[in-house]
C-alpha positions in Angstrom: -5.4 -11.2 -22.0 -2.5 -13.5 -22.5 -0.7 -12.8 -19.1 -0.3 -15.5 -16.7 -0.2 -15.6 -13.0 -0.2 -17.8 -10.1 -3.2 -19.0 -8.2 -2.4 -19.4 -4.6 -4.8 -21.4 -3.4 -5.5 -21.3 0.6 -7.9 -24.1 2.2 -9.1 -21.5 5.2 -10.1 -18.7 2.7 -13.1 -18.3 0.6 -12.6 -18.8 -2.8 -14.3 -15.4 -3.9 -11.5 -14.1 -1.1 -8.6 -16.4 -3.1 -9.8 -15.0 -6.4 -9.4 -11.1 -5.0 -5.7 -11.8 -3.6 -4.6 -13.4 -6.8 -6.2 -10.8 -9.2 -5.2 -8.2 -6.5 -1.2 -9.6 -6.4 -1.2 -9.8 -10.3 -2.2 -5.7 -10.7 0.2 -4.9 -8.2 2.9 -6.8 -9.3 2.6 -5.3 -13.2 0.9 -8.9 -14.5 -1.6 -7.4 -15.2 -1.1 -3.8 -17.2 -2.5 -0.6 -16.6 -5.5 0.0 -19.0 -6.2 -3.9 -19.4 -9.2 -5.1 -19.5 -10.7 -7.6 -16.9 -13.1 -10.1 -19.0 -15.2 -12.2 -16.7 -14.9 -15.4 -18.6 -11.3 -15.1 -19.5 -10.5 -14.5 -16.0 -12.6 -17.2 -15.1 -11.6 -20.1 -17.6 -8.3 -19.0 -16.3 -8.2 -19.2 -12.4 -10.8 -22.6 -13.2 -13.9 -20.3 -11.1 -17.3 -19.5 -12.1 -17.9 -15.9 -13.1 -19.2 -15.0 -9.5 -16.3 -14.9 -7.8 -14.4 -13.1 -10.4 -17.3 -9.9 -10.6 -17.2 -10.2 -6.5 -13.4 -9.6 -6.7 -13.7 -7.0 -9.2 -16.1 -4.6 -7.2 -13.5 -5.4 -4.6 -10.9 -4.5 -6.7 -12.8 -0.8 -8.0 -13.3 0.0 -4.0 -9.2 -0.4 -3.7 -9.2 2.0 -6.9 -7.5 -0.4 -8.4 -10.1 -1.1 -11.6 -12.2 1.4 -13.0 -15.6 0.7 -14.2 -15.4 2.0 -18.0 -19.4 2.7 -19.2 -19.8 0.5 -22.1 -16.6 -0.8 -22.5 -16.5 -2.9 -18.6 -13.6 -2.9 -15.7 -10.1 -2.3 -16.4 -6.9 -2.1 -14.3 -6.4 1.7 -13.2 -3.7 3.6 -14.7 -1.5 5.0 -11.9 -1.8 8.7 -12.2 0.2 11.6 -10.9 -3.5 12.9 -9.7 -4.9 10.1 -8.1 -1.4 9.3 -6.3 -1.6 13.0 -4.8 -5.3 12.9 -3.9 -4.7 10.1 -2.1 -1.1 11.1 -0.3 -3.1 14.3 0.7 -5.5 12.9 2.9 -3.2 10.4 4.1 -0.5 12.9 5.4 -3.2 14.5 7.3 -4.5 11.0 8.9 -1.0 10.1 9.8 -0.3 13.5 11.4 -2.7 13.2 13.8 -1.7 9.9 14.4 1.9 10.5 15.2 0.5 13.0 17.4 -1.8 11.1 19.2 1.0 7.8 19.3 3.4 10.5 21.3 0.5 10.9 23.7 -0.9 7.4 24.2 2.2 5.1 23.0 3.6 2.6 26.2 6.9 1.0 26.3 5.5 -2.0 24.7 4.6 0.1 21.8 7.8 1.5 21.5 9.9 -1.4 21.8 7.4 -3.1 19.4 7.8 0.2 17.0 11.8 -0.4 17.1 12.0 -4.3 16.2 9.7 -3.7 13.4 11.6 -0.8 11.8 14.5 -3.5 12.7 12.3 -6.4 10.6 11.6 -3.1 7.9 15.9 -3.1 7.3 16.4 -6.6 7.6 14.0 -7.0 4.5 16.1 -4.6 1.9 18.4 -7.1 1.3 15.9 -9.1 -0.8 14.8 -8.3 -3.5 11.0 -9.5 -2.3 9.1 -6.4 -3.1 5.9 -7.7 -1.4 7.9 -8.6 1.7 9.6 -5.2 2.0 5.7 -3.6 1.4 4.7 -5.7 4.6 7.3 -5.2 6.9 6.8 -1.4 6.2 3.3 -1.4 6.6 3.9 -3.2 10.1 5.8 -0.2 11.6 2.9 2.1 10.5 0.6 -0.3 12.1 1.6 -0.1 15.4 2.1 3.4 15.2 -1.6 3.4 14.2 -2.4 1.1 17.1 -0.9 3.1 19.7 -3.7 6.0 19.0 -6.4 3.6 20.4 -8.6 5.6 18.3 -10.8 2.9 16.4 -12.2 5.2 13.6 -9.0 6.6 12.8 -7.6 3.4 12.2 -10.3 2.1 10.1 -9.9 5.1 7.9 -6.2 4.9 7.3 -6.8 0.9 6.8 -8.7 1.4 4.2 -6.4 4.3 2.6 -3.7 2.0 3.3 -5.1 -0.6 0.6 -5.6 2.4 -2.1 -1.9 3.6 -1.0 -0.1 -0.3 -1.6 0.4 0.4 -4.9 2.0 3.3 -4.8 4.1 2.1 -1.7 5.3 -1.0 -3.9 6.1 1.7 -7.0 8.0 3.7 -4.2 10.0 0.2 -2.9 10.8 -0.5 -6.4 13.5 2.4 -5.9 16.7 1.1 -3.7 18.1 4.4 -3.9 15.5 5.9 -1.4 16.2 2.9 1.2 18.7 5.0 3.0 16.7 8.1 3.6 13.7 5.8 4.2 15.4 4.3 7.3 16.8 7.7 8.5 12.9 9.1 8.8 11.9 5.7 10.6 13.9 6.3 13.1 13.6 10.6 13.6 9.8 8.8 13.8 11.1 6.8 16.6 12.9 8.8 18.3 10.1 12.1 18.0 7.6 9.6 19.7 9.9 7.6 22.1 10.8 11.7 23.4 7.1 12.5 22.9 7.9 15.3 20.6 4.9 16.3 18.5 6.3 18.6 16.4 9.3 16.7 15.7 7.2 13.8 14.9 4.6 15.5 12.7 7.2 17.2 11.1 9.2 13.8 10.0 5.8 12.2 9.3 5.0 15.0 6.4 8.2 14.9 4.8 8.4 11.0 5.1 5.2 11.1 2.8 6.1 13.9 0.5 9.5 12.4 -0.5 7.1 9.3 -1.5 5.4 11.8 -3.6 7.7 12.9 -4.9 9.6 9.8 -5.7 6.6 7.8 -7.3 5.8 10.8 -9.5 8.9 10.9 -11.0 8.6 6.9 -12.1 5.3 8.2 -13.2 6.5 11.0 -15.4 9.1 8.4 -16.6 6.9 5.9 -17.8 4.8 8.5 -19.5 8.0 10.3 -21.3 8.9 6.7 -22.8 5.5 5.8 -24.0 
């Protein structure tokens, strides 16, 4: 394991909770390959930890689906797979359906306005080339859309889908030439809840995630064809 990466360190988070971040930041950001393998006391003698944090982060890390648990060989980072992306797409598309749905129902003016400057925040953040800035600023448009559905159990369950989904979201940002056609769907999203147009909005929401899809899968099949 000869990759290095940085250790942010934060004075108001646990360290088994600064360990997870950086391990989490260095998958997602490639520093840490597909198929590698997580050793305990590498990883420790390297972030300057005891092996407790490290196995805390790690089970972490295998609820995210972002290590698998090999029998008899330990964790290592997940490969990103063309199966796993569309098990997980599939359940989200049907989560933020009915989310849409209910956000055309229950969303105020507050929401709305709030809805518009982040999609606003979402473009300002293209210009950069801050892939993990970009991921956040989309994720806050969702959230409020999310929010708006004051329906606690639904957003629990696409909070946690969301953490399995980042990595494919970041694959999916990688690719400028799908900024265009990303903005044009947050705003028929907009405007299909601002109008209260269900249809519309479930519509836009479906094809918002399937061009993700379909996007990621062809970096997927890429990679694959060049190995």
């Amino acid at each position: 394991m000869g990759t290095d990466f940085e250790v942010t360190m934060d004075e108001y988070l646990p360290l088994r909770d600064v360990v997870f971040n950086t391990l989490r930041q260095a998958i997602l950001r490639g520093e840490l390959k597909p198929g590698e393998r997580l050793m305990e006391i590498q990883l420790a003698n390297k972030l300057g930890v005891s092996r407790t944090p490290i196995r805390e982060a790690i089970r972490k890390l295998e609820l995210e689906g972002l290590v698998l648990m090999i029998p008899r060989k330990g964790a290592e980072v997940a490969e990103i797979t063309e199966k796993n992306l569309r098990d997980v797409l599939e359940v989200r598309c049907a989560l933020e359906e009915l989310a849409v749905q209910l956000a055309c129902d229950r969303m105020d003016e507050e929401g709305i306005k709030a809805m518009k400057e982040a999609s606003a925040e979402f473009c300002n953040t293209l210009d950069s080339d801050d892939i993990t800035r970009i991921a956040q600023a989309d994720v806050a448009f969702h959230d409020i859309i999310y929010a708006a559905t004051d329906n606690r159990r639904l957003i629990q369950l696409l909070n946690n889908l969301r953490e399995q989904m980042y990595r494919y979201r970041i694959e999916y940002l990688k690719k400028k030439e799908c900024y265009p056609q990303l903005l044009e769907e947050h705003q028929t999203i907009i405007d299909s809840i601002e109008s209260r147009d269900k249809d519309c909005a479930t519509q836009i929401t479906g094809q918002h995630i399937k061009n993700q899809a379909e996007a990621v899968v062809d970096t997927i099949r890429e990679k694959e064809e060049s190995v």
